[in-house]
Structures are given as structure tokens and as C-alpha cells.
BAMIVO-954086 format. One record per residue (C-alpha): residue number from 1; residue in one letter; z, y, x. Coordinates in steps of 0.25 Angstrom, whole numbers, plus 2048, in hexadecimal, padded with zeros to 3 digits. Last residue first. Layout:
@i = NUM&aa = A&w = Z&v = Y&u = X
...
//
This chain:
@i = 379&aa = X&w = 615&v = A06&u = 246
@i = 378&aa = X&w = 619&v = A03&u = 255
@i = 377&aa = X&w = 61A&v = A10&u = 258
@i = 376&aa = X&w = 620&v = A14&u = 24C
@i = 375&aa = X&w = 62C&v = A0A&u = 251
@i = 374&aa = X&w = 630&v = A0F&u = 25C
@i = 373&aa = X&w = 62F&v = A1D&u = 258
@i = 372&aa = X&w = 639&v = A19&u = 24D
@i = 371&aa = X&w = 642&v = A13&u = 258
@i = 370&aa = X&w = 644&v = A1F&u = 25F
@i = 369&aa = X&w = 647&v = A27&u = 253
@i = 368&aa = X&w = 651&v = A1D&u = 24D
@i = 367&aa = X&w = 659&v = A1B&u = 259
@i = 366&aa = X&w = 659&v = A2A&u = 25B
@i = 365&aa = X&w = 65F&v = A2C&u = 24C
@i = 364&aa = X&w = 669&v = A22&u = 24E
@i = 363&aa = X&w = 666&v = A17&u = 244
@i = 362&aa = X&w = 66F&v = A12&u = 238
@i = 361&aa = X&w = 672&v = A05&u = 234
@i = 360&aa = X&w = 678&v = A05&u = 225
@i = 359&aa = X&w = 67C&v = 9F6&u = 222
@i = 358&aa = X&w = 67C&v = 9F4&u = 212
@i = 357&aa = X&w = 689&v = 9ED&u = 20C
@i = 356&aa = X&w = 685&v = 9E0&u = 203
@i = 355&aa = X&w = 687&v = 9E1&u = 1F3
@i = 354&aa = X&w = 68B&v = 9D3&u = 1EE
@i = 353&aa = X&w = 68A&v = 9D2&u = 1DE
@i = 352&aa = X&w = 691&v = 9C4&u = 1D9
@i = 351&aa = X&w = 68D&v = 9C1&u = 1CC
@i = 350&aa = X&w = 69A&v = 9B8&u = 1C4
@i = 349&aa = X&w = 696&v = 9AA&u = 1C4
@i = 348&aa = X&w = 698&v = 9A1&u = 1B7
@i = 347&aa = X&w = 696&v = 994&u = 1BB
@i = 346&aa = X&w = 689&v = 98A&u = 1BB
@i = 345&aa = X&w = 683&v = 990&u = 1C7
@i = 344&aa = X&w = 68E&v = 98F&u = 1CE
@i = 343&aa = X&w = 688&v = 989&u = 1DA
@i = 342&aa = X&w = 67B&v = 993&u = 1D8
@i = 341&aa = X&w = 685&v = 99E&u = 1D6
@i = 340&aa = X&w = 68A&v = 99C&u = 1E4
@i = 339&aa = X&w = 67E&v = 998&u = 1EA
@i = 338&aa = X&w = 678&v = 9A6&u = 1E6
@i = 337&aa = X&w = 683&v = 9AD&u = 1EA
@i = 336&aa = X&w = 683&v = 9A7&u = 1FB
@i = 335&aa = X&w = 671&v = 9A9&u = 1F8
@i = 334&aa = X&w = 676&v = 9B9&u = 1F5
@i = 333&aa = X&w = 681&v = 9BB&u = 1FF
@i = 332&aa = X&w = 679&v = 9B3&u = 209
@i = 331&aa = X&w = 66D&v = 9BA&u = 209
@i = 330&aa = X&w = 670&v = 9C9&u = 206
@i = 329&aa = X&w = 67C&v = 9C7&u = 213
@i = 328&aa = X&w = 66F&v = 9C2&u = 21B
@i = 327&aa = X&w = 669&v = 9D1&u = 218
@i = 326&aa = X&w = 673&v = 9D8&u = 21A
@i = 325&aa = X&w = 66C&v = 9E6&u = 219
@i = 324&aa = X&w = 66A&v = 9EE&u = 222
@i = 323&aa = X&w = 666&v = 9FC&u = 21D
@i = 322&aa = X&w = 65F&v = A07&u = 226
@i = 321&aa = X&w = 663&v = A13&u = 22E
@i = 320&aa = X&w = 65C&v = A1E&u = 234
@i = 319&aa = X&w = 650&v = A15&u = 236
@i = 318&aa = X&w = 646&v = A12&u = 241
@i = 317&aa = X&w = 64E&v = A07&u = 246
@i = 316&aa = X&w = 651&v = 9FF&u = 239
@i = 315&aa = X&w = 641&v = A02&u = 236
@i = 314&aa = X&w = 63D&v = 9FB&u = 241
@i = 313&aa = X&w = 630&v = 9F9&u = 23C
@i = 312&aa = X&w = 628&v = 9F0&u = 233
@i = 311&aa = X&w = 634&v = 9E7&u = 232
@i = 310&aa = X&w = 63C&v = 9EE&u = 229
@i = 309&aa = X&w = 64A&v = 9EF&u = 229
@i = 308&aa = X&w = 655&v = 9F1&u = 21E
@i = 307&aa = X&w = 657&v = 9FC&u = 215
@i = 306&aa = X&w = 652&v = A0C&u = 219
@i = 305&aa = X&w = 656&v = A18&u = 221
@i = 304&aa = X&w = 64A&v = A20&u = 226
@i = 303&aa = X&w = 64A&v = A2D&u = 22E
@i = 302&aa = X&w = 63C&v = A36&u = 22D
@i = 301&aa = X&w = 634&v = A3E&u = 237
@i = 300&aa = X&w = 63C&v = A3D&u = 241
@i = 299&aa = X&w = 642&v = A2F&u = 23E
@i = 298&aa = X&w = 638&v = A29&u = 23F
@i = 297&aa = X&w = 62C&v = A2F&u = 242
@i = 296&aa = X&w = 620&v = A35&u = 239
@i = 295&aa = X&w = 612&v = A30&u = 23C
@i = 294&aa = X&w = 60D&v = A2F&u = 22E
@i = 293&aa = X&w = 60B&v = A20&u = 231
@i = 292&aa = X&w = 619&v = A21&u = 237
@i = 291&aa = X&w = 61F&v = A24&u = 22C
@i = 290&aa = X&w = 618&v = A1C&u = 220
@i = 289&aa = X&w = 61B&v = A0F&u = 229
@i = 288&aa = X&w = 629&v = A13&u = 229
@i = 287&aa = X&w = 62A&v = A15&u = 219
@i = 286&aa = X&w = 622&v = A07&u = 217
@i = 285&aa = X&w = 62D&v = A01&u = 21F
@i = 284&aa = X&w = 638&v = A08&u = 217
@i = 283&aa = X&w = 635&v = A06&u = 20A
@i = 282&aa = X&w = 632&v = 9F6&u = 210
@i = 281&aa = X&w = 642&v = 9F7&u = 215
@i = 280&aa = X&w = 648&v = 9FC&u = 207
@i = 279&aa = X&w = 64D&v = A08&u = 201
@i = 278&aa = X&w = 646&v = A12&u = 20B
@i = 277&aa = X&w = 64F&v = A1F&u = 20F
@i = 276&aa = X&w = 647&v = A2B&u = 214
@i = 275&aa = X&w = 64A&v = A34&u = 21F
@i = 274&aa = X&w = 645&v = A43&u = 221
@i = 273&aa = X&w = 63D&v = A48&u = 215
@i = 272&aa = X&w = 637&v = A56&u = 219
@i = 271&aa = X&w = 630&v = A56&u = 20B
@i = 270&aa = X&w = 622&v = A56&u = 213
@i = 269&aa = X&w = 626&v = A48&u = 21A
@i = 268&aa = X&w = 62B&v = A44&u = 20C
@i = 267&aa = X&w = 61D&v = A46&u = 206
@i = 266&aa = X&w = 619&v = A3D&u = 213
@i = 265&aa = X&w = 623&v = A32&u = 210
@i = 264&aa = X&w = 620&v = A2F&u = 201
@i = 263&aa = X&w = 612&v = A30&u = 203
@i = 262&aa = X&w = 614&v = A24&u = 20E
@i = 261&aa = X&w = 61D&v = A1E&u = 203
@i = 260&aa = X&w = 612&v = A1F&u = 1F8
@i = 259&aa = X&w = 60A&v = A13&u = 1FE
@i = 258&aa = X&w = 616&v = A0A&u = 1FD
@i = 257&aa = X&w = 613&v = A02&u = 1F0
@i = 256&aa = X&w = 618&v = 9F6&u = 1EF
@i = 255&aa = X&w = 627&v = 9F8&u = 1ED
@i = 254&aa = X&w = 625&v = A04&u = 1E5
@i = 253&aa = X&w = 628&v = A0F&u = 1EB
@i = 252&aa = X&w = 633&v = A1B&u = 1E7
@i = 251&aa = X&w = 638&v = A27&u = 1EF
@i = 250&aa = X&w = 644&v = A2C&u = 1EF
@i = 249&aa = X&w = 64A&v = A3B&u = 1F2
@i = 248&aa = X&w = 658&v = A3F&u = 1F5
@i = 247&aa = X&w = 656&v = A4D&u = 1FB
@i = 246&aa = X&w = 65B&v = A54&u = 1F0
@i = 245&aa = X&w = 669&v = A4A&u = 1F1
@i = 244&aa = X&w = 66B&v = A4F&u = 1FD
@i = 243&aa = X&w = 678&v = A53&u = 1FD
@i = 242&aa = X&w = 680&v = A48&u = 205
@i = 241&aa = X&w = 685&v = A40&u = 1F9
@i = 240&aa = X&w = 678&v = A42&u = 1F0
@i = 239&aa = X&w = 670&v = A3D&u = 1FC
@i = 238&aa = X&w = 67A&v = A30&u = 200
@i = 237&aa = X&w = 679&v = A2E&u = 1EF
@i = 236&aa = X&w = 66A&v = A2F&u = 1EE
@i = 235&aa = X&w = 669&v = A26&u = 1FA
@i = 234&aa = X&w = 672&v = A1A&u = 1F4
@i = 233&aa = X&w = 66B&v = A1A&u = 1E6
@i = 232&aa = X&w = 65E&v = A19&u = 1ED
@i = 231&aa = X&w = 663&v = A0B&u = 1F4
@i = 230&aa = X&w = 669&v = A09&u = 1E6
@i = 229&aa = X&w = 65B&v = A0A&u = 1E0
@i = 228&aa = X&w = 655&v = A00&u = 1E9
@i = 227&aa = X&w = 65F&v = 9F6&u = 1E9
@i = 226&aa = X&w = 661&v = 9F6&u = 1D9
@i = 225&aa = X&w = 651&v = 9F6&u = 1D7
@i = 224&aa = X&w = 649&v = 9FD&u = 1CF
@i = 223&aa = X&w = 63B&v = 9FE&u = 1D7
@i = 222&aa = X&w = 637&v = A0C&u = 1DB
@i = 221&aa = X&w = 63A&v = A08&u = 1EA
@i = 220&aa = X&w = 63F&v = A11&u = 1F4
@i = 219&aa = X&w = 63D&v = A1E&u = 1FF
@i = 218&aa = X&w = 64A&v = A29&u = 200
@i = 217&aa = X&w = 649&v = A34&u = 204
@i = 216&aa = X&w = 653&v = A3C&u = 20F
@i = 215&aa = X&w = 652&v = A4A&u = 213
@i = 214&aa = X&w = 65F&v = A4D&u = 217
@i = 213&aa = X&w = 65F&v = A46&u = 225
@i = 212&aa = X&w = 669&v = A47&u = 22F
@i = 211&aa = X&w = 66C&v = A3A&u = 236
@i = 210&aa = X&w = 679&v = A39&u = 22C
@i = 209&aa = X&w = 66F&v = A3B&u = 220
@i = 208&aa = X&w = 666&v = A2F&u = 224
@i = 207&aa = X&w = 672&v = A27&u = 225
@i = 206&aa = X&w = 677&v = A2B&u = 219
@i = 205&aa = X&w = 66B&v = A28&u = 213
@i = 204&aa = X&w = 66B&v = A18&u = 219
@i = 203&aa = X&w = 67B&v = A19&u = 213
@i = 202&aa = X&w = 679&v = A1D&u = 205
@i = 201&aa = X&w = 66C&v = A13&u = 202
@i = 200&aa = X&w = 675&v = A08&u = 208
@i = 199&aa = X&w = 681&v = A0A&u = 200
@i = 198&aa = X&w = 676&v = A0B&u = 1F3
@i = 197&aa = X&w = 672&v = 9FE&u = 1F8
@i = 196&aa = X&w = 67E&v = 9F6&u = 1F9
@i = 195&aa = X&w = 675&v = 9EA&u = 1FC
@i = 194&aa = X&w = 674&v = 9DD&u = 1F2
@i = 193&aa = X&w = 678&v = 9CF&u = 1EF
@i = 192&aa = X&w = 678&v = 9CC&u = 1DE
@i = 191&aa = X&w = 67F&v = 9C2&u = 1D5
@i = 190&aa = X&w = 679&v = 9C3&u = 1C8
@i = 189&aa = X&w = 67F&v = 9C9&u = 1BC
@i = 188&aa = X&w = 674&v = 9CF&u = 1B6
@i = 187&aa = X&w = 673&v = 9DF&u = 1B1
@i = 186&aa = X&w = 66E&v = 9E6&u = 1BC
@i = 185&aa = X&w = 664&v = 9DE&u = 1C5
@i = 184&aa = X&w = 667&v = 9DE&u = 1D5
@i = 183&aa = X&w = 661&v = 9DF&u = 1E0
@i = 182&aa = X&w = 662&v = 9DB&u = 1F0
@i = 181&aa = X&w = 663&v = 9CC&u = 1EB
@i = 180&aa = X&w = 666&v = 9C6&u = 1DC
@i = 179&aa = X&w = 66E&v = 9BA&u = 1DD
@i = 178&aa = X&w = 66C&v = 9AF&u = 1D2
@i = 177&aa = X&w = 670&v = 9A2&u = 1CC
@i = 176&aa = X&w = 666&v = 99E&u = 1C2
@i = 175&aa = X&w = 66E&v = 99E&u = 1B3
@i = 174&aa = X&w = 661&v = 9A1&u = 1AC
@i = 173&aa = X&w = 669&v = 9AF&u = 1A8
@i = 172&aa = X&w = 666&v = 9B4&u = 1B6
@i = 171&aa = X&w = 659&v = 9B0&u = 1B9
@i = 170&aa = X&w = 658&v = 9BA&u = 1AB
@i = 169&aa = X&w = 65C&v = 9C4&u = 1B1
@i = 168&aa = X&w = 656&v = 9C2&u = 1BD
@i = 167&aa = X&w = 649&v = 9C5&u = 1B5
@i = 166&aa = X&w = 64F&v = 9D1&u = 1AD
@i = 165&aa = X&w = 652&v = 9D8&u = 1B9
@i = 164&aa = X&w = 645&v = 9D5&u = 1C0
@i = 163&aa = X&w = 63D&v = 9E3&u = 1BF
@i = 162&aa = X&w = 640&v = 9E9&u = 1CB
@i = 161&aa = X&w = 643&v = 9DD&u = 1D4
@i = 160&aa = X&w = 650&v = 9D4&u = 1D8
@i = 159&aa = X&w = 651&v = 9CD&u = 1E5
@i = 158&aa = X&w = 656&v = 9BF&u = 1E1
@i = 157&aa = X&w = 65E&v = 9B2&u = 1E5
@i = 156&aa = X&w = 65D&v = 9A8&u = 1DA
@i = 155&aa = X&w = 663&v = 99B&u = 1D9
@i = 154&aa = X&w = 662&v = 98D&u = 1D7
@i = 153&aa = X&w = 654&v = 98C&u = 1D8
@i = 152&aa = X&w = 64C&v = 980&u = 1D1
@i = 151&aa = X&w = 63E&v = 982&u = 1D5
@i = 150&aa = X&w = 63A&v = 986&u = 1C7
@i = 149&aa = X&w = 644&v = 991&u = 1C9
@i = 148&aa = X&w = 63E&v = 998&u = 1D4
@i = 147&aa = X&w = 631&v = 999&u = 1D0
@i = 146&aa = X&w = 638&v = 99D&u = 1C2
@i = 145&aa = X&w = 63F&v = 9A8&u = 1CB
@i = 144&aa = X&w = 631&v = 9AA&u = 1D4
@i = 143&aa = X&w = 62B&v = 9AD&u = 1C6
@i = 142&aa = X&w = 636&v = 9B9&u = 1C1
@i = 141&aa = X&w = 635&v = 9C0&u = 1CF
@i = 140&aa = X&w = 625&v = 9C0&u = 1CE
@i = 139&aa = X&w = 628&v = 9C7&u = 1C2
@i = 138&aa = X&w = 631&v = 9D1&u = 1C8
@i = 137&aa = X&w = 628&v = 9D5&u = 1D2
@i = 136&aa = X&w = 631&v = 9DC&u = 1DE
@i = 135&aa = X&w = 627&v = 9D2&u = 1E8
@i = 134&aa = X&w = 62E&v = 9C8&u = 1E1
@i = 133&aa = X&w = 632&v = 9C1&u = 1EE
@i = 132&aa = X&w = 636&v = 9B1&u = 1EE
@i = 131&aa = X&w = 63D&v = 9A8&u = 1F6
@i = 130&aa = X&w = 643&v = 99B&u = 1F3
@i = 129&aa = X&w = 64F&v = 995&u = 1FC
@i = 128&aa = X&w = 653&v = 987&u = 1FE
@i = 127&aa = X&w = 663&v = 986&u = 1FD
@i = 126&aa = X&w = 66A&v = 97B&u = 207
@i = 125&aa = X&w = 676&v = 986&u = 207
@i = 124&aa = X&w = 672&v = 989&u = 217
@i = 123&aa = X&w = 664&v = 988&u = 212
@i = 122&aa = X&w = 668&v = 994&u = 20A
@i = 121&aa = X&w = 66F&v = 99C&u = 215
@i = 120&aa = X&w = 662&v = 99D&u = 21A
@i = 119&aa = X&w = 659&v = 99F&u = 20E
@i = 118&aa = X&w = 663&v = 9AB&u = 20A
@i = 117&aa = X&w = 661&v = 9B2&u = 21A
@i = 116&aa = X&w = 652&v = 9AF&u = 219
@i = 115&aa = X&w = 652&v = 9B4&u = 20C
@i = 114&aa = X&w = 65B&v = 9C1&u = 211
@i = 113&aa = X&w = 650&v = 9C2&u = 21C
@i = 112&aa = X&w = 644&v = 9C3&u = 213
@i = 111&aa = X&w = 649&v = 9CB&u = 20B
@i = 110&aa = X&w = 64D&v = 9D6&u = 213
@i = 109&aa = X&w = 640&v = 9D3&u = 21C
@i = 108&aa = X&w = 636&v = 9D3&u = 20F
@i = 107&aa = X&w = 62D&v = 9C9&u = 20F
@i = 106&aa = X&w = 634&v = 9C2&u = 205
@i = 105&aa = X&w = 632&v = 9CF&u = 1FB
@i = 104&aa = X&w = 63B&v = 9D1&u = 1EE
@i = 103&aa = X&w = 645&v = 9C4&u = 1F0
@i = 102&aa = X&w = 645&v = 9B9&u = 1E7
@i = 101&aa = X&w = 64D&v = 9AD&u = 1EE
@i = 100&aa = X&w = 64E&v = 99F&u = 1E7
@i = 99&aa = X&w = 659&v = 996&u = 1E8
@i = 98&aa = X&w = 656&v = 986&u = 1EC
@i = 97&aa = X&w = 663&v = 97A&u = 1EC
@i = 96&aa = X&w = 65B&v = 975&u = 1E0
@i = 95&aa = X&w = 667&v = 974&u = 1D7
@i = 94&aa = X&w = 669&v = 96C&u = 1CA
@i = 93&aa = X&w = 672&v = 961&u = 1D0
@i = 92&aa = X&w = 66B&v = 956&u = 1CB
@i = 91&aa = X&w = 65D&v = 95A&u = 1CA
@i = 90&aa = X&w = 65E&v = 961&u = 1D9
@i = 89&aa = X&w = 662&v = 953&u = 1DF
@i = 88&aa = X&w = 657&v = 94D&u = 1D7
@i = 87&aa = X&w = 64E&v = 956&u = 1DD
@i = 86&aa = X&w = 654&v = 956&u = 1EC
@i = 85&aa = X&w = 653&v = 945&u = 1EE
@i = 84&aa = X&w = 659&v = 945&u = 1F9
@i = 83&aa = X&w = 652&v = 93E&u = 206
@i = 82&aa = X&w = 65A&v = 935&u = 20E
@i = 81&aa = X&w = 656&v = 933&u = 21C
@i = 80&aa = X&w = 65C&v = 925&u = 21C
@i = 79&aa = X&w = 663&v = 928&u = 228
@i = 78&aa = X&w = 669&v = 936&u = 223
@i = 77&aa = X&w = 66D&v = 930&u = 217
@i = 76&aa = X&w = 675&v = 924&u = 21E
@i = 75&aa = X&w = 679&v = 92F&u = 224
@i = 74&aa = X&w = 680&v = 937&u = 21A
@i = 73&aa = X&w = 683&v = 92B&u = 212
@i = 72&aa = X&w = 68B&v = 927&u = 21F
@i = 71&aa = X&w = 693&v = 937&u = 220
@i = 70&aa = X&w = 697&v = 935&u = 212
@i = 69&aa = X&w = 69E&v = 929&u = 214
@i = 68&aa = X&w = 6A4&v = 92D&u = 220
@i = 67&aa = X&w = 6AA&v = 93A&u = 219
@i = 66&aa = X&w = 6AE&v = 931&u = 20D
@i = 65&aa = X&w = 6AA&v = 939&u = 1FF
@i = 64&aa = X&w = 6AE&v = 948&u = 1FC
@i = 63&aa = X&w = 6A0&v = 94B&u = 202
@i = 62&aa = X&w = 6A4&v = 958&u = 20A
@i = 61&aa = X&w = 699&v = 95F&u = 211
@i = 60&aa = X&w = 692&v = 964&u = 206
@i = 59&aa = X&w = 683&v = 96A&u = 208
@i = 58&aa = X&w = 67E&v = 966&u = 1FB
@i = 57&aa = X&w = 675&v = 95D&u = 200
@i = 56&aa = X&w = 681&v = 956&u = 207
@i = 55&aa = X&w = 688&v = 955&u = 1FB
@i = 54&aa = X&w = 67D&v = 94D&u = 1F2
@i = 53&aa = X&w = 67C&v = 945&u = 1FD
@i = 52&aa = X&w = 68B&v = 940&u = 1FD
@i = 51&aa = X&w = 68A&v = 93F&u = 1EE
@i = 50&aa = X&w = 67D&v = 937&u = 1ED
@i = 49&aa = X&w = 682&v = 92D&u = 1F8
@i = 48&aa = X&w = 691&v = 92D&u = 1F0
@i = 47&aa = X&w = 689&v = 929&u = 1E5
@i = 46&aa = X&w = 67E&v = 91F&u = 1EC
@i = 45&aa = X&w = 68B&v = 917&u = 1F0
@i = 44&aa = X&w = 68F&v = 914&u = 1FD
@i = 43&aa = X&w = 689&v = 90B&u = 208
@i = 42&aa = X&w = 682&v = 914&u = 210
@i = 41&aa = X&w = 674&v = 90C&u = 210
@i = 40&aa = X&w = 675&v = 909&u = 200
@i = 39&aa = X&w = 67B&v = 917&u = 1FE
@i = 38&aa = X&w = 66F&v = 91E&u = 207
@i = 37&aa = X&w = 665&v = 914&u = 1FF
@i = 36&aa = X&w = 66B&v = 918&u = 1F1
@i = 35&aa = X&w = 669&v = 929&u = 1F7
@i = 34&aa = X&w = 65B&v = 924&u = 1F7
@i = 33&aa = X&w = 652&v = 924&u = 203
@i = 32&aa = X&w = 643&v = 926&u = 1FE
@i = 31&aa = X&w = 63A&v = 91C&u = 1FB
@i = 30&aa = X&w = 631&v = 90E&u = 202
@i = 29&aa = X&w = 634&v = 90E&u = 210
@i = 28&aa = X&w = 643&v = 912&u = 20D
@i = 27&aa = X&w = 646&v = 906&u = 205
@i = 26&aa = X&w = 644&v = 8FC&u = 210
@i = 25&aa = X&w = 64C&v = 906&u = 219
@i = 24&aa = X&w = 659&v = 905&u = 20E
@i = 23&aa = X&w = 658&v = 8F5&u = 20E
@i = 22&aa = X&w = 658&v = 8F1&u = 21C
@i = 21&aa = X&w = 664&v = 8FC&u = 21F
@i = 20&aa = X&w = 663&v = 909&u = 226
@i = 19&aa = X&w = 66C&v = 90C&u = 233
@i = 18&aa = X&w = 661&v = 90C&u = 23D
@i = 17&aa = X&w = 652&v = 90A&u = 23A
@i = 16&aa = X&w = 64D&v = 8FC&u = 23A
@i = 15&aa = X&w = 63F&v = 8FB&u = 241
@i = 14&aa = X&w = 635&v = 8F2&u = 237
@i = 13&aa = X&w = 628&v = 8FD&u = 238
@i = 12&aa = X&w = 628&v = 900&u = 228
@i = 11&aa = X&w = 638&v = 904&u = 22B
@i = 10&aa = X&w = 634&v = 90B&u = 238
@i = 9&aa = X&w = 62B&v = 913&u = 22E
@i = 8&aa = X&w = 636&v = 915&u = 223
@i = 7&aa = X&w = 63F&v = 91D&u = 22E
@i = 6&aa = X&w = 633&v = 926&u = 232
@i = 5&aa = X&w = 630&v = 929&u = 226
@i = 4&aa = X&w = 63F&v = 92D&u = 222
@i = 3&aa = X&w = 63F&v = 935&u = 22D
@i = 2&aa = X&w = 633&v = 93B&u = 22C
@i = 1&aa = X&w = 638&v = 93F&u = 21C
//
């Protein structure tokens, strides 16, 4: 737009500018560049303008038209500063070239980075990207989808939450291409990107088990969720598999009330509990601070293994063990199926589930003891 005003004020001050005829820079003091203006200037038709346009918006390389041809309504474009109309584009083809991102909480560091991650690789797609966080209410999930679809979207990505099968369902049934992320909802065929969490749930308690703790508990969310309650399905199984099935014990917040978990620690301090497991990294935040506010150590007093860092303390270094997950693999693989379906939208498309490998990193116990004082100090 400065460009195109700086153009029209040489015009109004009688200096030619370079490669524009008498006729096109008349007409660009008073409207908008047409792709008629670019013909007229290039010498072509206003349909092989509007074709050669209409690929390069799309991100297409090849024009099937003469190279040089192509290449002189591309700069003849450029000259004029052409401006396309995106609206009437949109009517024609149907598509806004925008997809909306639903996640549970935006402030959330492994949400955050896999929308940063799908918001990369979207711009590379010339996608624009919509966030959201339902804040695990399924209500305000159903609003920021008709938000979403007012706007135009083309697709969805979304984090499911307790209470929002029958919602996505029928997203689902409003043929709206979408990827469910992290989660998923029995009984739909949607195409889905998650974790191997019961694999992670077995390998973070063997870990725990392999440094010699028996005594291992387990601390997550009450909320019915396929993440959550296969993380839960993998320690049970590690337990029952190495004989401690009595000592499998878990313990269950909701997602906005962490008070209890300092209770929860203390009356385990008493039970002799010796490590615990956390289901996600916030379970895991909120344990720590409960530690070291009660003055016990990490890992004297208690291991922890849990999923993912947390920036509140070095939780990755305190730890016996925790889950990395693959976080930019969760943002391409789900905006890389989302396109897909969005292109063929008007196929039949067979649901595609991609189940990602867990990385186990595991601490040695000095490593972790030396770092845990580290970082109670700071806390």
C-alpha cells in the first residue's frame, strides 16, 4: 500500500515511473490495480493474467503457460503492486487458506510449542492459523468451533475434552475436515495424531523400578480422557508385571484444583511412599513445589518421573526419568493430515491414526540428587 502511494504521488507530481504506460498510471491515481490493468500492461489476455495469478497464490511453480510469458505478468504485477482481491478469490474457490487450532490451555509449554511448530509449517503452506484453549470446558470448545466457522476455516485441528465426544461428532458429520490432537473420541472416524502412552506409563515406572524403588504411586487427573487413562493403564501393567501390583496406587485431581495434592504427598510421606509418577507436566509442577515447601528433597525423600518439562523447575533434571515427546513431529504430522483431508475434501478419505514413539530419558541417581538441591535452592 506505501508503495502503491508513493507511486500515485509521483504521478499527481508529473514524474513518469519506469515501465508503466500513460494510461495504466492515469487509472492508478484514482482505484485499485486490476488483473485487466496487468493484461493491458502485459499484453496478454485478462485470462491467462487471472490464471498465472491464481497459481502463484497457491504456491505452484508451474504455470503450464510460456515460461517468459508467465515471468512478464509476474512483473508487470510486481510493478503495478497488484493487490488481489482475497474475498472474491475465497468465494470462487470455497477456501479461506485459514484452519483453526483448539488446544486445552495456549499457555501451556506443550501446547504452546506444538502450535508454534503447526503455525510454522502453516505459513510455509500460505495457511493462517487460529488458536483457541477450551480451558477443558466443553462448551467453550463447541463456541470457538462456530467462532471458527463463521470465519471460514477450512479445517479443524483439535485437542479433545472430557465431555466433547458428542460435539466433534457432530463437527465431524458437518463434513469439516478434522485432526484430533493428543486425544481421541471413541466411536468417530476422524484422523487422529497421539503418544503411545500406555508404552510411556510402562517405561517412566520401570525406570523408577530399575533405581530401586517399590514404592511407587501414581498422581493424575480424574477427567476421562484416552491420554490420561492409558498413562494409568501403563503403570498398573509395569506394577502387576513386576509384582507390585499392592503397591499400585493413584491418586486423582481435578484439573483446577490442586490444594489436595500437598495432602496427597504428606499422607504418603507417613505411607513410606518413595517415588511417585505425575500424568502430565503441571501434576508435576505443583507436586515439586508441594515437596519442597514441606522441606523434603529430591530424590531423598521422593523420586519423580513424570511427562514433558515444566518451566517452574528443572524438573527434567530433578527427575528419575521423564517423557519427551516429539513435539514438532505432533505439529507437522497433524497440520501435514489436515491439509490433506482439506484437499480432498470432497472425497471419501479413510481416518488416518498416527501414534508417535515416546522418548524415555532417564537420570543417574547422582545427577538427579545434585541437581535437585540445585533447584530447591532456587525455589
Amino acid at each position: 500500500r506505501q508503495r502503491q502511494m508513493c507511486i500515485r504521488d509521483s504521478l499527481c507530481k508529473g514524474k513518469r515511473i519506469s515501465g508503466i504506460s500513460q494510461k495504466i498510471a492515469k487509472n492508478m491515481r484514482t482505484r485499485k490495480v486490476t488483473i485487466k490493468d496487468i493484461a493491458t500492461e502485459a499484453g496478454v489476455s485478462i485470462a491467462l493474467v487471472s490464471f498465472v495469478m491464481n497459481n502463484k497464490a497457491d504456491g505452484k511453480e508451474t504455470y503450464r503457460v510460456n515460461k517468459e510469458t508467465a515471468q512478464r505478468i509476474l512483473e508487470v504485477a510486481e510493478k503495478l503492486n497488484y493487490q488481489p482481491n482475497n474475498a472474491a478469490r475465497t468465494l470462487r474457490s470455497g477456501k479461506t487458506n485459514t484452519i483453526g487450532v483448539i488446544v486445552s490451555d495456549i499457555s501451556n509449554k506443550f501446547f504452546a510449542d506444538i502450535a508454534r511448530c503447526i503455525e510454522d509449517r502453516a505459513y510455509k503452506h500460505k495457511y493462517t492459523v487460529l488458536f483457541g484453549s477450551t480451558d477443558e470446558n466443553p462448551q467453550k470448545l463447541e463456541n470457538l468451533i462456530e467462532v471458527f466457522r463463521n470465519k471460514g476455516i477450512d479445517g479443524l485441528i483439535i485437542v479433545p475434552c472430557e465431555g466433547a465426544d458428542e460435539i466433534i461428532r457432530n463437527v465431524a458429520l458437518q463434513n469439516i475436515p478434522v485432526v484430533l490432537l493428543d486425544r481421541e473420541v471413541p466411536d468417530t472416524e476422524l484422523s487422529s495424531v497421539v503418544l503411545n502412552n500406555r508404552r510411556a506409563g510402562v517405561e517412566t515406572t520401570q525406570a523408577l523400578i530399575r533405581q530401586g524403588f517399590t514404592r511407587i504411586e501414581m498422581i493424575s487427573y480424574s477427567m476421562n480422557l484416552s491420554n490420561i487413562r492409558e498413562r494409568e493403564e501403563g503403570y498398573r501393567r509395569c506394577m502387576q508385571a513386576h509384582e507390585m501390583s499392592e503397591n499400585a496406587v493413584i491418586h486423582h485431581l481435578r484439573h483446577d484444583k490442586f490444594a489436595k495434592i500437598e495432602e496427597i504427598i504428606r499422607e504418603a510421606r507417613q505411607r513410606r511412599v518413595e517415588a511417585f509418577l505425575f500424568a502430565t507436566n503441571t501434576l508435576a509442577g505443583q507436586g515439586l513445589s508441594a515437596i519442597f515447601r514441606n522441606g523434603w528433597r529430591v530424590p531423598q525423600d521422593f523420586a519423580i518421573a513424570c511427562f514433558d518439562t515444566n518451566e517452574a523447575f528443572d524438573i527434567y533434571k530433578t527427575a528419575v526419568a521423564y517423557v519427551r515427546q516429539p513435539i514438532e513431529q505432533f505439529g507437522t504430522e497433524a497440520l501435514d493430515l489436515l491439509i490433506k483431508n482439506i484437499e480432498q475434501k470432497d472425497q471419501p478419505i479413510n481416518s488416518i491414526r498416527i501414534v508417535l514413539t515416546p522418548e524415555i530419558v532417564e537420570s543417574a541417581p547422582e545427577e538427579a540428587l545434585r541437581s535437585a538441591e540445585e533447584a530447591a535452592v532456587k525455589s
